[in-house]
C-alpha positions as CSV (number, residue, x, y, z in Angstrom):
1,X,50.1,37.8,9.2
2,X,48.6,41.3,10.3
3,X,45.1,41.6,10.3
4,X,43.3,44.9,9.5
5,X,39.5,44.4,10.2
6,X,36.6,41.6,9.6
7,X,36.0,41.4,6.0
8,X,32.3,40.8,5.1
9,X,30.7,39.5,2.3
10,X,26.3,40.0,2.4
11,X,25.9,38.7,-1.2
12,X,23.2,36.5,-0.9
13,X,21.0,34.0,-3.4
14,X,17.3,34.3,-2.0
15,X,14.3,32.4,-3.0
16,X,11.0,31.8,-1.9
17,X,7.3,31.1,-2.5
18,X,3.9,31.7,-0.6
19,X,0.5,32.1,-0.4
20,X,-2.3,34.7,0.6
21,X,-5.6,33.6,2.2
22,X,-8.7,36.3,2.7
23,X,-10.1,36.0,5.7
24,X,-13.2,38.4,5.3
25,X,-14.7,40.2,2.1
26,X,-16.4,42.5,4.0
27,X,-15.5,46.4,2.5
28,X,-15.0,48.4,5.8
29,X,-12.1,45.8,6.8
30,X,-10.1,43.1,5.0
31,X,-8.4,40.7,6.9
32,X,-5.4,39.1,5.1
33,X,-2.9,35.8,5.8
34,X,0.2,35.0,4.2
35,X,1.8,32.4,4.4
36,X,5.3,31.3,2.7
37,X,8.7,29.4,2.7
38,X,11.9,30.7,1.9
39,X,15.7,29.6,1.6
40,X,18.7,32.1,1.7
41,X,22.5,30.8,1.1
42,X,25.4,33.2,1.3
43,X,27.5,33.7,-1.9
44,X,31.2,33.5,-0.2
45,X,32.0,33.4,3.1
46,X,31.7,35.4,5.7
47,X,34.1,37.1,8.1
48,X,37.6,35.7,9.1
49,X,36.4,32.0,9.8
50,X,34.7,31.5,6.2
51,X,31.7,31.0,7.5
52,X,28.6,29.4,5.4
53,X,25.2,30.9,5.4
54,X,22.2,28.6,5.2
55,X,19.2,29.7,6.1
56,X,15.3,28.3,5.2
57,X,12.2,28.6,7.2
58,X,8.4,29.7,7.0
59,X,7.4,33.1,7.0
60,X,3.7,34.4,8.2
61,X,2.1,37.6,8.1
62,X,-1.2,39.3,9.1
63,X,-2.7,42.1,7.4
64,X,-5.4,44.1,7.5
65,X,-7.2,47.5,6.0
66,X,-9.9,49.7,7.5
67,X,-11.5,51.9,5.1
């Protein structure tokens, strides 16, 4: 079997929910933080092994505006 390069396939289901907390309401600087789950699962495999993609986890941010 002759094998011409990886083959890769980056289709993925993606799904998620979150939240968003203000920290002050001040108007010369807004402080926000986010805060959220998500789970990502690959549609096919990946690469010559097959491979499975499964991924979930908690995602945070900070924000913030000066005006």
């Amino acid at each position: 079997m002759k094998v011409d390069g990886p083959e890769f396939y980056l289709g993925t289901f993606n799904a998620g929910a979150g939240l968003s907390f203000n920290l002050t309401k001040r108007r010369e600087v807004q402080r926000e933080v986010q805060l959220g789950i998500f789970y990502q699962k690959d549609l096919g495999g990946i690469g010559f092994e097959d491979r499975k993609m499964n991924i979930f986890g908690l995602k945070s941010s900070y924000w913030f505006r000066v005006r």
